[in-house]
C-alpha positions in Angstrom: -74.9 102.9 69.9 -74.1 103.4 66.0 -73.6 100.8 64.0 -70.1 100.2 63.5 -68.1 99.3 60.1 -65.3 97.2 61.9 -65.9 93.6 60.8 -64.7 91.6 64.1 -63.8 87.5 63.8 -66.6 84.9 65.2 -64.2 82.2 64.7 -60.9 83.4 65.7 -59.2 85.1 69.1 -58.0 88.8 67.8 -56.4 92.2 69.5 -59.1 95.2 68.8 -56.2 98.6 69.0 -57.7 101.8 68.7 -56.7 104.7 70.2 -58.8 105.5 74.3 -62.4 106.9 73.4 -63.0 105.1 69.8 -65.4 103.1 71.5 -63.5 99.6 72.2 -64.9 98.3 75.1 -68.3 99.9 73.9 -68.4 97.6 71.0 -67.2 94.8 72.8 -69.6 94.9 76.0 -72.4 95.2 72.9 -71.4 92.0 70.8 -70.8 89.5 74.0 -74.0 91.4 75.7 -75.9 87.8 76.1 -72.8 85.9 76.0 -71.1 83.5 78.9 -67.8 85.9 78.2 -65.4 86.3 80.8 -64.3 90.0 80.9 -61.2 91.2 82.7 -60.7 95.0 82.9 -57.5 96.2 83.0 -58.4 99.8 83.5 -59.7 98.9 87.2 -56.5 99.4 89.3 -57.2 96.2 91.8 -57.6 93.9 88.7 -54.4 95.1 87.2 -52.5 95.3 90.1 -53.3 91.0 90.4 -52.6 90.1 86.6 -49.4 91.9 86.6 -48.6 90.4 89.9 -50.1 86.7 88.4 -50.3 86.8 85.1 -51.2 82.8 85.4 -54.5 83.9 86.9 -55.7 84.0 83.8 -55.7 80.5 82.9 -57.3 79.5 86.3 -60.2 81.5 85.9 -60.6 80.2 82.7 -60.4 76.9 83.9 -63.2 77.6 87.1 -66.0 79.3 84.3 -66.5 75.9 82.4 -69.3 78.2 79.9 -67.3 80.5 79.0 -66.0 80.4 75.3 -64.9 83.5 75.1 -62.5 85.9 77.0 -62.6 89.6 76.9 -59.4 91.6 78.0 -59.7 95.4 78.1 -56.3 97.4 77.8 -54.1 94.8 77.9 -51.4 96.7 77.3 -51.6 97.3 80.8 -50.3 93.9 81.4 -48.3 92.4 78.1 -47.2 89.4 80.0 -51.0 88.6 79.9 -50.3 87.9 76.3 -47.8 84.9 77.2 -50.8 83.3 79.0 -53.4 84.0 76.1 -51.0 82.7 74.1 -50.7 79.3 75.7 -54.0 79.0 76.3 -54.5 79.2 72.4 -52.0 76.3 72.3 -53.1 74.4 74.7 -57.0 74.8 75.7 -58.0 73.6 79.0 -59.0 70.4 79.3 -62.4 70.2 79.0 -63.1 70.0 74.9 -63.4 74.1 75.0 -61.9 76.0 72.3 -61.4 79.7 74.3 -61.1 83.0 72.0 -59.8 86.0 73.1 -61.3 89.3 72.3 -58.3 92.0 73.3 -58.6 95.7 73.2 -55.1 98.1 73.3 -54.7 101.6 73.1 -50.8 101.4 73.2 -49.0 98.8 70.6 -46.0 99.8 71.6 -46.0 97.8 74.7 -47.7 94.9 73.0 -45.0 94.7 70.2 -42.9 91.8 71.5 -45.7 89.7 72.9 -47.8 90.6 69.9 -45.5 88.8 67.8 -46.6 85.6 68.9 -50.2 86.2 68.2 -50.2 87.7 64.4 -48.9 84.7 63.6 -52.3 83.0 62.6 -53.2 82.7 66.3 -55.4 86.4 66.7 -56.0 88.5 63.9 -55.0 92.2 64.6 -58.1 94.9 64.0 -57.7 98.2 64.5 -60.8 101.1 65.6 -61.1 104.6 64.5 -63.6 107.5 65.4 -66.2 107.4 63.4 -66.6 107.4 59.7 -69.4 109.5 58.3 -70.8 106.1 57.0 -71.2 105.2 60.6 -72.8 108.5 61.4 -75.6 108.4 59.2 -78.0 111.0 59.5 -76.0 112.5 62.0 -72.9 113.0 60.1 -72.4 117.2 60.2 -69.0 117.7 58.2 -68.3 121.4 60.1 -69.3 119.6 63.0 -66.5 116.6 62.2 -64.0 119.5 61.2 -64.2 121.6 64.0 -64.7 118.0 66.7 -63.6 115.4 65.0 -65.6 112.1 65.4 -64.4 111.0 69.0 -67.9 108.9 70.0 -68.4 111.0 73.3 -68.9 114.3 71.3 -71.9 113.0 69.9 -73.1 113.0 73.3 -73.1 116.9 74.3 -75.5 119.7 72.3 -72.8 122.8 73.4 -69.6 123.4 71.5 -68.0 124.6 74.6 -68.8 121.2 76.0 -67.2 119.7 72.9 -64.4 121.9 73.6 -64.0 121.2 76.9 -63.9 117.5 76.5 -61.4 117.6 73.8 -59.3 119.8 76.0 -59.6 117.1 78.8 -58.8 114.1 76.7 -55.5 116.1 75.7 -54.9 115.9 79.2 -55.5 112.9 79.6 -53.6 111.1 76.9 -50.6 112.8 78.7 -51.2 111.4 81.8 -52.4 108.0 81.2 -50.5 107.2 78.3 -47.8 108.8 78.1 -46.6 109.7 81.9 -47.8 107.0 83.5 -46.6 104.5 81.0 -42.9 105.9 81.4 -42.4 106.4 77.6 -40.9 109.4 78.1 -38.5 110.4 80.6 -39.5 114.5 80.6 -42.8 115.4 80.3 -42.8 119.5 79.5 -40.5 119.0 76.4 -42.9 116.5 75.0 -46.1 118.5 76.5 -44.5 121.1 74.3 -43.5 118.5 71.5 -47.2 117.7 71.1 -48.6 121.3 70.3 -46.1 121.7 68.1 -46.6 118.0 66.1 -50.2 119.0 65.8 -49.6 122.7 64.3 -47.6 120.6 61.6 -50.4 118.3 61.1 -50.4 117.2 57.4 -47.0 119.1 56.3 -43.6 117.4 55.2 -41.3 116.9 58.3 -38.5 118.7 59.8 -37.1 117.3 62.3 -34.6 120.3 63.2 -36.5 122.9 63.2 -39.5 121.1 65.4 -36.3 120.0 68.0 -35.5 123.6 67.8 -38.8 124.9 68.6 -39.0 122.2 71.5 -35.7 122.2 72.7 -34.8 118.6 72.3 -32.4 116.8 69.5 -34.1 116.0 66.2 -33.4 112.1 67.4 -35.5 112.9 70.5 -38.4 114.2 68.0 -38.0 111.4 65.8 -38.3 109.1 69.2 -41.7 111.8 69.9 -43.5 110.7 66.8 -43.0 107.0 67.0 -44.8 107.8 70.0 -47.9 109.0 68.6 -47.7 106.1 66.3 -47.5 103.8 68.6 -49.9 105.0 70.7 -52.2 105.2 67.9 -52.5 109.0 67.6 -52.0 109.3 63.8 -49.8 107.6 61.2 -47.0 108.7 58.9 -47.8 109.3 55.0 -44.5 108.6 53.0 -43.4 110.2 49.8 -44.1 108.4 46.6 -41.1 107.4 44.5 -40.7 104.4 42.3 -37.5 103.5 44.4 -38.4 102.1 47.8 -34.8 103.2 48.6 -35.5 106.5 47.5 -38.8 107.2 49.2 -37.1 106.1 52.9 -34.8 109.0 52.5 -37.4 112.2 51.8 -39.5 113.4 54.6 -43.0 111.9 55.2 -45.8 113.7 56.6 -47.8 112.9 60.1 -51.4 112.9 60.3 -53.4 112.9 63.7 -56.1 110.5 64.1 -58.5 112.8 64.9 -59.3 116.6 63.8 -61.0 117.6 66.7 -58.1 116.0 69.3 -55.7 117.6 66.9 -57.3 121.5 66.9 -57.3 120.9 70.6 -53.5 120.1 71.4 -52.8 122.9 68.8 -54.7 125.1 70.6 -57.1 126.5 67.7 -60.4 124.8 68.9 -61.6 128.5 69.8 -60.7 129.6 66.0 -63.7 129.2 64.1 -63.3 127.2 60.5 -64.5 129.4 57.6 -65.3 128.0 54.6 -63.2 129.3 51.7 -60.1 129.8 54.1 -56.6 128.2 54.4 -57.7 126.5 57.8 -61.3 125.2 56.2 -59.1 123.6 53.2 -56.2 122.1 55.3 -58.6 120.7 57.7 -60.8 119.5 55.3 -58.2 117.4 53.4 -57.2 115.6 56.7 -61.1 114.8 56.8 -60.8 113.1 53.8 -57.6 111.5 54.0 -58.9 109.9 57.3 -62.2 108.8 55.7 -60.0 107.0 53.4 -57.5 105.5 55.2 -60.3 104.0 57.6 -62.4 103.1 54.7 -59.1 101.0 53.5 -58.4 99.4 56.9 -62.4 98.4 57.8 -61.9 96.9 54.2 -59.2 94.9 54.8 -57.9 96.6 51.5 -54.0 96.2 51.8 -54.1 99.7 49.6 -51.1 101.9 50.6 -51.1 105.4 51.1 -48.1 107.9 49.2 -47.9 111.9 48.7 -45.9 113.6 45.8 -44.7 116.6 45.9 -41.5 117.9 43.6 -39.0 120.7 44.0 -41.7 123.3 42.7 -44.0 122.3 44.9 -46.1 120.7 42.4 -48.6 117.8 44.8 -50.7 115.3 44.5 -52.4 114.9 48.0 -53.2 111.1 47.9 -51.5 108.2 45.5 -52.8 105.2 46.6 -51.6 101.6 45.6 -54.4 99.2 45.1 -53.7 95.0 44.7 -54.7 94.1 41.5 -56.2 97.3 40.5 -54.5 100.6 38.7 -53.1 103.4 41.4 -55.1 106.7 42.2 -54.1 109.9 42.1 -56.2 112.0 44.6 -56.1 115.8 45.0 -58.6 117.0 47.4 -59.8 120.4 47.7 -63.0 122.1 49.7 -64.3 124.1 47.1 -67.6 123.7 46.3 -67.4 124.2 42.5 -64.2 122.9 40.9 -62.8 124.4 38.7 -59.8 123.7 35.8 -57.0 125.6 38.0 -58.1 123.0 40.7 -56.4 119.6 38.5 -54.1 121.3 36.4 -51.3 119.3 39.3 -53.3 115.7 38.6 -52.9 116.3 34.9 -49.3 116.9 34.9 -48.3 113.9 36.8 -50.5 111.6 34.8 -48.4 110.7 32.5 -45.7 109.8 35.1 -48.0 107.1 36.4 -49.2 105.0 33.0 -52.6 103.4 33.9 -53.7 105.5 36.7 -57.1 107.2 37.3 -57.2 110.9 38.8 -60.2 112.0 40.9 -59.9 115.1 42.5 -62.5 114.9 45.6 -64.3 118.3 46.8 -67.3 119.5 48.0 -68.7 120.4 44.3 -72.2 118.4 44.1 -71.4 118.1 40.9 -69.8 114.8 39.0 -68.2 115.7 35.6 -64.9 114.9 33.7 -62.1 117.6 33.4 -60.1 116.5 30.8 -58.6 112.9 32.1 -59.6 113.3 35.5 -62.7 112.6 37.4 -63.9 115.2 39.8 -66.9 113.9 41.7 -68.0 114.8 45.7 -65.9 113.3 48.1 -68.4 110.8 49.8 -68.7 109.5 45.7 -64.5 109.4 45.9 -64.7 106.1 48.6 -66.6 104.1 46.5 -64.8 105.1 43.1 -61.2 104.1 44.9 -63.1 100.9 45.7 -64.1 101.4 49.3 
């Protein structure tokens, strides 16, 4: 198994949420290896078929493993009431002198939301898993390969593309099934079937939520319903648009990104279209490469940075403005070229002066580090550590 850059408690219980194939229960079947830990899998049918039926199960079988300190629940999202009982049995340890942690994988938080509450305050810290980083890679980090796949852990596993096609095909499939259908978050599944091909062709753009209901055949309140979906299910995040005005910036459009480029190429349908460097689809998927090596870099960090786009009425952009505690805000424009070039920052030094104290990078493939003017353009891998990461 890689190395991992999540940095999980010792001391303290916490809910591990990461969308299905990041390697959860990997990573937690690794660290309690030679451990007394109790583990409870909630993917099993029989197992959750008795929690949801008991949820007080829990506590009894706690109470009959007198060594175990720690209690591992896998998906258990599959049974939130489970979360009542964790909870209590924070508050109340059994009676023995033990002090029992919880180690709690998700896939879905939006099933977890209400109980959830009761645990983020101070009682289980909330981490989240991604696929993996090139850091994690190492020496077998490929970046066509991670464009064209994406960095699912199971990919790593097969030598053909086709077989890396086929799985990503699969796990399209199953996402619908298991977490969508079976989880009865949507009433109809072909609109949404047809919703999700359609979310990941706009992967990365502004949103319009009329003209994707029109393409799907829903109302644009149905779509909106769609893409807190995804988020909730972990499938990608929203990217809002910078303005100085909180006000203002909740009433432009944000953009979605998917979670993963090679899951996203496969519910678009594109995995057989090959990615060329110099092309439109090398650049666009390139920059959600990126983007995702940042925002993962920020969240393994425990950075609290936050994430904006800009882009103005002549579709003038920055691709990346990101808030930093205590630090000066970036302005990031990322392009695949591999020699940058002045045309390439010409947006970064316009909006400059709009953002008094900020640093510009503009992140590419270009081997190269060098000063244009009063930006910095440097590789992309050299970007990370400049924001901080």
């Amino acid at each position: 198994m890689l190395p991992r850059k999540i940095s999980l408690s010792e001391s303290s219980s916490f809910l591990l949420l990461g969308p299905r194939g990041t390697g959860k229960s990997t990573l937690l079947r690794e660290r309690y290896a030679n451990r007394s830990a109790l583990w409870i899998d909630l993917l099993d049918p029989e197992t959750e078929h008795r929690f949801a039926l008991r949820p007080s199960t829990l506590r009894e079988l706690i109470a009959g493993a007198p060594a175990t300190d720690w209690v591992v629940i896998d998906e258990i999202q599959k049974v939130p009431a489970l979360l009542d009982v964790v909870h209590g049995c924070i508050e109340a340890p059994p009676g023995d002198g033990r002090r029992v942690r919880f180690a709690m994988t998700g896939s879905s938080a939006r099933r977890l939301k209400r109980g959830a509450v009761n645990l983020l305050a101070g009682r289980a810290f909330v981490h989240h898993l991604f696929p993996l980083t090139s850091h994690e890679l190492g020496a077998d980090f490929n970046l066509v390969r991670c464009l064209k796949f994406g960095t699912l852990p199971a990919t790593l596993g097969f030598d053909a593309d086709a077989d890396r096609n086929e799985f990503l095909r699969a796990y399209a499939r199953t996402y619908l099934r298991e977490e969508v259908w079976s989880e009865h978050l949507i009433r109809r599944l072909d609109p949404f079937r047809r919703f999700l091909e359609v979310a990941a062709q706009c992967n990365g753009e502004i949103l319009n939520f009329s003209n994707i209901a029109r393409d799907v055949g829903v109302d644009h309140k149905t779509v909106a319903s769609y893409f807190e979906i995804l988020e909730d299910t972990l499938l990608g995040f929203t990217l809002e648009p910078w303005h100085a005005s909180v006000r203002k910036r909740q009433r432009q459009a944000p953009k979605f990104w998917w979670f993963d480029s090679g899951v996203v190429r496969a519910l678009a349908g594109t995995l057989s279209v090959d990615l060329v460097a110099r092309s439109g689809g090398f650049g666009r998927a390139f920059e959600h490469f990126v983007i995702l090596e940042i925002v993962r870099a920020a969240d393994y960090a425990r950075s609290d940075f936050r994430f904006f786009y800009l882009r103005t009425k002549d579709d003038a952009e920055i691709d990346l403005i990101v808030e930093r505690p205590g630090r000066p805000p970036a302005l990031v424009e990322i392009k695949s070229a591999d020699s940058v070039e002045p045309r390439h920052v010409r947006d970064l030094q316009r909006f400059l002066p709009d953002f008094p104290g900020a640093v510009a990078l503009c992140l590419s493939r270009d081997p190269m580090r060098r000063k244009m003017g009063d930006v910095l353009a440097l590789p992309w891998q050299e970007g990370l550590t400049e924001l901080g990461l």
